[in-house]
C-alpha atoms as one frame of an Amber mdcrd trajectory, in Angstrom:
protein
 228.442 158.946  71.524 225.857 161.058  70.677 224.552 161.496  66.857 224.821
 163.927  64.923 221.241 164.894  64.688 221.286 164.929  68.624 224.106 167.037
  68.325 222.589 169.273  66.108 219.280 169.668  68.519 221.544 170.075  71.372
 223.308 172.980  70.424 220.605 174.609  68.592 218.900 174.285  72.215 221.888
 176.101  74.181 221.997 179.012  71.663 221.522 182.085  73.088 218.225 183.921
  72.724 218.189 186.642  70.863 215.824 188.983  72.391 217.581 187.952  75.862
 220.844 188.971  74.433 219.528 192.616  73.090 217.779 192.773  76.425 221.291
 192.578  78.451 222.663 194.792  75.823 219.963 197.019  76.545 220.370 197.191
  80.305 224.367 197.441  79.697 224.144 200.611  78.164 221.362 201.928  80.278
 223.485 201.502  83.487 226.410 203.196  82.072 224.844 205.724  80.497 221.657
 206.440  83.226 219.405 206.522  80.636 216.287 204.175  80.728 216.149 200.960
  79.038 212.927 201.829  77.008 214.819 204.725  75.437 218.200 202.806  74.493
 215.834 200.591  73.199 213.878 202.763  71.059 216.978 204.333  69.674 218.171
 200.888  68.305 214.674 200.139  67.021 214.662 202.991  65.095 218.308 202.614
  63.920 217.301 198.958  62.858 214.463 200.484  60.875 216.824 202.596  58.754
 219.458 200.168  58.397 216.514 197.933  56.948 215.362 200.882  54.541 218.756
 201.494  53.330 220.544 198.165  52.870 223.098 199.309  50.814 224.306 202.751
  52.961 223.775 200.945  55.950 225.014 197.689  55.641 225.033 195.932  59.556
 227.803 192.977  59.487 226.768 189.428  59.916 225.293 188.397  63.597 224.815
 191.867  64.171 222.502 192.039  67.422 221.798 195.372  67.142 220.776 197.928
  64.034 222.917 200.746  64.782 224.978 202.410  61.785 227.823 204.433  61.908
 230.056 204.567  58.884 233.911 204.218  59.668 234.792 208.012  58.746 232.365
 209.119  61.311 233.503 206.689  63.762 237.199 207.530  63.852 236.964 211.201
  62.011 237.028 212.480  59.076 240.555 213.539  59.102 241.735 210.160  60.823
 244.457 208.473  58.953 243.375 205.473  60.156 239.915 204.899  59.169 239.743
 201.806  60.992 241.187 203.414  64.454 239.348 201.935  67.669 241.486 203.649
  70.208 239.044 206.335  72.095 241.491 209.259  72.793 243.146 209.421  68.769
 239.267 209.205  67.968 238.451 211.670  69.716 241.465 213.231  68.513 240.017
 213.689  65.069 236.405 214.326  65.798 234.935 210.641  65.671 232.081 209.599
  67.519 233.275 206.019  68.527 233.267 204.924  72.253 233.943 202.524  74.656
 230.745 200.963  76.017 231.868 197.452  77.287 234.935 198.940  79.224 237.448
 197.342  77.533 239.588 200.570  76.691 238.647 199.883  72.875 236.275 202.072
  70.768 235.288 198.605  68.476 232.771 199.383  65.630 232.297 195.667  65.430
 230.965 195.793  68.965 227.130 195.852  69.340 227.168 197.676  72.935 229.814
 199.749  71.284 228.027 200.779  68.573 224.863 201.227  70.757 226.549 203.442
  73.550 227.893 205.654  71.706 224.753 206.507  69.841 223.166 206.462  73.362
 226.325 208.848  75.048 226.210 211.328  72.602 222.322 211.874  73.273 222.755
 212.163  76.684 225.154 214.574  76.220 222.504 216.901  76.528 221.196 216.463
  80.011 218.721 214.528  81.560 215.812 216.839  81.966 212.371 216.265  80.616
 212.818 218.133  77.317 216.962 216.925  76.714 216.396 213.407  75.547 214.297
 214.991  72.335 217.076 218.015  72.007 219.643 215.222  72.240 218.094 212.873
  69.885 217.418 216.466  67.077 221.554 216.859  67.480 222.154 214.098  66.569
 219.985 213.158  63.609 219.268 216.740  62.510 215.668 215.227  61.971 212.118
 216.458  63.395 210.465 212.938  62.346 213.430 210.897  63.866 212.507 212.297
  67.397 208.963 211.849  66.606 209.417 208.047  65.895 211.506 207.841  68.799
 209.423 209.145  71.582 206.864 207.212  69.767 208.985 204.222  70.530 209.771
 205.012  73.714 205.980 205.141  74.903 205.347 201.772  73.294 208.147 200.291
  74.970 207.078 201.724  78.666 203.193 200.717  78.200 204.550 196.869  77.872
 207.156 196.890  79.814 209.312 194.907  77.282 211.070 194.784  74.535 209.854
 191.729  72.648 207.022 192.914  71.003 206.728 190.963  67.857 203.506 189.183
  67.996 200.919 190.142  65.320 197.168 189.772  64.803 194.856 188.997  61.274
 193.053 193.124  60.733 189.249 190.921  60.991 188.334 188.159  63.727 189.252
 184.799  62.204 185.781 183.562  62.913 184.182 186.025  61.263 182.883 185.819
  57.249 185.788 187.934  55.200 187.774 187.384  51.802 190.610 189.202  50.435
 192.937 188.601  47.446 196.158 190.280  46.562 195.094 194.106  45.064 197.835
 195.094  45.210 198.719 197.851  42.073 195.386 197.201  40.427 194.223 200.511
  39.092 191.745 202.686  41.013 190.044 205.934  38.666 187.898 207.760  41.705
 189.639 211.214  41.891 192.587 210.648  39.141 194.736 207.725  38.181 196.199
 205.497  40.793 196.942 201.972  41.699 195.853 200.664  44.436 198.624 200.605
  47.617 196.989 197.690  50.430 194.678 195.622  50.368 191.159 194.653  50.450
 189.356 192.364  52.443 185.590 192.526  51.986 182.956 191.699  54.785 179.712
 192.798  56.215 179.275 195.882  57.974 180.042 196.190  61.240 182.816 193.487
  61.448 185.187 194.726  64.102 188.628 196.151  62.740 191.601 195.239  64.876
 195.239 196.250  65.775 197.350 194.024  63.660 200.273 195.089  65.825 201.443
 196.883  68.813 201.978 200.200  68.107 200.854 204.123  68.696 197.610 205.809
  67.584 199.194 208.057  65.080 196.155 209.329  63.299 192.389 209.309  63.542
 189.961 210.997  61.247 188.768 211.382  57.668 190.394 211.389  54.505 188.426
 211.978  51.055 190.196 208.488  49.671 189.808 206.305  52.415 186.897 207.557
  54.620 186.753 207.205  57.980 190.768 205.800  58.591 192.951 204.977  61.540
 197.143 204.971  61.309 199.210 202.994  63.707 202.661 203.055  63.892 204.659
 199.659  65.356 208.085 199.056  66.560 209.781 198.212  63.172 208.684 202.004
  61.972 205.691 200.666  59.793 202.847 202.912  59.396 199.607 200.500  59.597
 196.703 202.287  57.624 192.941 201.119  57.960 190.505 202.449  55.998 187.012
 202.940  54.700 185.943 202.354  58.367 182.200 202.621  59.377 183.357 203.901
  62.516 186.333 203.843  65.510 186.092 202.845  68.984 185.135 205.950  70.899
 187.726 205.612  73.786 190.621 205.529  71.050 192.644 208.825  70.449 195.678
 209.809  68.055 198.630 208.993  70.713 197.312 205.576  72.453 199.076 202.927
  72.343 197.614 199.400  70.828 198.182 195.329  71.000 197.887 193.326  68.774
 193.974 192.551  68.497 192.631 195.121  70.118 189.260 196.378  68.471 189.869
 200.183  66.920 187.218 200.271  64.784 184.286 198.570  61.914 184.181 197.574
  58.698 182.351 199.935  56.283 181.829 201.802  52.825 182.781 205.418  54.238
 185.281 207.701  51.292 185.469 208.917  48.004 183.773 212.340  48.981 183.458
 215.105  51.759 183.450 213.981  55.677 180.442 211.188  55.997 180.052 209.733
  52.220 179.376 205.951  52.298 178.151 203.342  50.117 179.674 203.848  47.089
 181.460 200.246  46.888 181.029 197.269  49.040 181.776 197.365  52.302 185.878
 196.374  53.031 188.872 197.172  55.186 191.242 198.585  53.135 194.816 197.464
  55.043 198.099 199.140  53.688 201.087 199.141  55.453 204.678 201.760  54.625
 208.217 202.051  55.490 209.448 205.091  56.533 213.212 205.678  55.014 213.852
 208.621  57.498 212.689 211.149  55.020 209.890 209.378  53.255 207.622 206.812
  53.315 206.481 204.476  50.728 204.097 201.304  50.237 204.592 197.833  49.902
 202.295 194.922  49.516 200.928 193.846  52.572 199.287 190.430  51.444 201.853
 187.913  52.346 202.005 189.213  55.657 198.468 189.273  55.829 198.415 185.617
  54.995 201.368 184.465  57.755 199.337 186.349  60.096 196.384 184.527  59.017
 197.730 180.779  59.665 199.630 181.914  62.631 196.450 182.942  64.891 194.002
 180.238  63.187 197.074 177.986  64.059 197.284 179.490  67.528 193.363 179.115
  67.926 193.663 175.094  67.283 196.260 174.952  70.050 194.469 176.732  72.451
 191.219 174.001  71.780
C-alpha cells in the first residue's frame, strides 16, 4: 500500500499542466472559430490582465484556466429573467453574448472554452480580412488601447511561436558590479515634487541594460526625467521602463519584439534637462514597471520582483556549471 506522502507525489505528478491545458483550449477555439491560435491567445492574455487589475469587477471563479470576464447580465441579457440562463437560443433571445464553444448545446459561463469562444466569435464576427480582427476587437471593447495591446500580443505570440512565455531575466548581467535597494516612494525635487516610481540600481557606465522580459519595443527616445529611456511591454500587460540610459542598441526600434536578456541598451547618467544632458547623478538604471487597468496605468514597486529574478538566474547559472 502505498503512503501517503507517495500518494501525495503521485498525484501531484499526474496533474495536468497548466500551460498544456490553456494550449488545447487555445487550439479548441481556434479550430472552431478559424481564427489563429496566437490571436485567441492574445485576447485571453489581455482579458487576464484586466481581470488582474480589477479584482473586485472581475472576479474569475476558482480553477479558472482562463481570464476572460463576462458578467452574468451580459451573458444571458439584460432583460433575461433568468440571469443565470445557459441555453444559447433564449440567450440570444434577450441580447446575451453567451455561446456554445465545447459543443455541448449549453452556453456555460463556468466553462473556460465557453467563456473564451464567445469572446473570440463575436470578434470574428467581423470578417477575416487583414484590417477585421482590429475592427472586431474596437466593437467589442469600444477601446483604441485594447486593440493596441492586443495586436501587440498577437506579434509577441507569433515571433515565439508559443504561448508559455513566462521566463524573466535580472535588468544588469549577474556577473557584472551593480547594487540596488528598494527606492521605491523616496522623494525626488528635480523639476517639482515627486516620489520616486522604480528603482535604482547603480553601476559603471557602460554596463549593458537587458530585456527583463519578452515583450514589444513600445517606445524609444528621450524624456527630460529619465534621459535616454526604452519601454517594453510583456504578455501580462506590464509596461517595463528603463531609464537614464547612456545609449540603446542601434538595431532596436519602437515595435520589435524582445526575450528575456537580450541587450537594449547601457547604463548611464543621461536626464534631468533637454535631449543629451548627462552627469548630473551617478550613473544607474532606473527600472519601473506599471499595470495598465484598460484606461490607465499606474506604478508599483518593482523590487521584489527584481530580487526573485535575481536568485532565479544566479540559481540557474550554478546549474548550468
Amino acid at each position: 500500500m502505498a503512503s501517503p506522502a507517495y500518494a501525495t507525489d503521485k498525484s501531484k505528478t499526474n496533474a495536468p499542466d497548466p500551460e498544456q491545458r490553456l494550449k488545447k483550449i487555445y487550439d479548441q477555439v481556434s479550430r472552431k472559430t478559424g481564427m489563429p491560435w496566437q490571436e485567441v491567445a492574445a485576447i485571453d492574455k489581455y482579458e487576464r490582465a484586466l481581470s488582474r487589475a480589477h479584482r473586485k469587477t472581475r472576479p474569475l471563479r476558482e480553477g479558472a484556466a482562463v481570464g476572460v470576464f463576462i458578467s452574468e447580465a451580459r451573458w444571458a441579457g439584460e432583460l433575461n429573467p433568468d440571469p443565470q440562463d445557459d441555453q444559447p437560443v433564449s440567450i440570444r433571445f434577450f441580447g446575451g453574448v453567451g455561446r456554445d464553444g465545447s459543443g455541448d448545446g449549453i452556453a456555460d459561463r463556468g466553462s473556460d472554452v465557453d467563456l473564451l469562444y464567445t469572446v473570440a466569435s463575436r470578434v470574428k464576427e467581423h470578417g477575416s480580412g487583414p484590417d477585421d480582427f482590429a475592427i472586431g476587437l474596437w466593437e467589442y471593447y469600444h477601446n483604441t488601447r485594447s486593440v493596441q495591446r492586443i495586436l501587440q500580443f498577437v506579434k509577441i505570440l507569433e515571433a515565439f511561436g508559443r504561448q508559455d512565455l513566462t521566463r524573466h531575466a535580472f535588468p544588469l548581467p549577474i556577473g557584472s558590479n551593480y547594487s540596488y535597494r528598494s527606492t521605491w516612494g523616496d522623494s525626488r525635487g528635480w523639476g517639482g515634487y515627486r516620489i520616486h516610481e522604480g528603482t535604482d540600481i547603480f553601476a559603471g557606465y557602460g554596463v549593458p541594460v537587458r530585456s527583463t522580459t519578452y515583450g514589444i519595443v513600445e517606445l524609444k527616445g528621450w524624456n527630460r526625467y529619465g534621459g535616454w529611456r526604452i519601454g517594453i511591454r510583456d504578455l501580462d500587460n506590464l509596461y517595463h521602463y528603463y531609464a537614464h540610459l547612456q545609449g540603446f542598441e542601434k538595431n532596436l526600434k519602437p515595435g520589435d519584439v524582445v526575450q528575456p536578456g537580450q541587450v537594449i541598451g547601457w547604463v548611464g547618467s543621461s536626464g534631468y534637462g533637454r535631449p543629451g544632458t548627462s552627469g548630473k547623478f551617478p550613473p544607474h538604471l532606473h527600472y519601473g514597471v506599471y499595470r495598465d487597468r484598460g484606461l490607465v496605468e499606474w506604478a508599483f514597486d518593482p523590487y521584489p520582483m527584481l530580487r526573485k529574478w535575481e536568485r532565479e538566474e544566479r540559481k540557474a547559472l550554478r546549474v548550468t556549471r
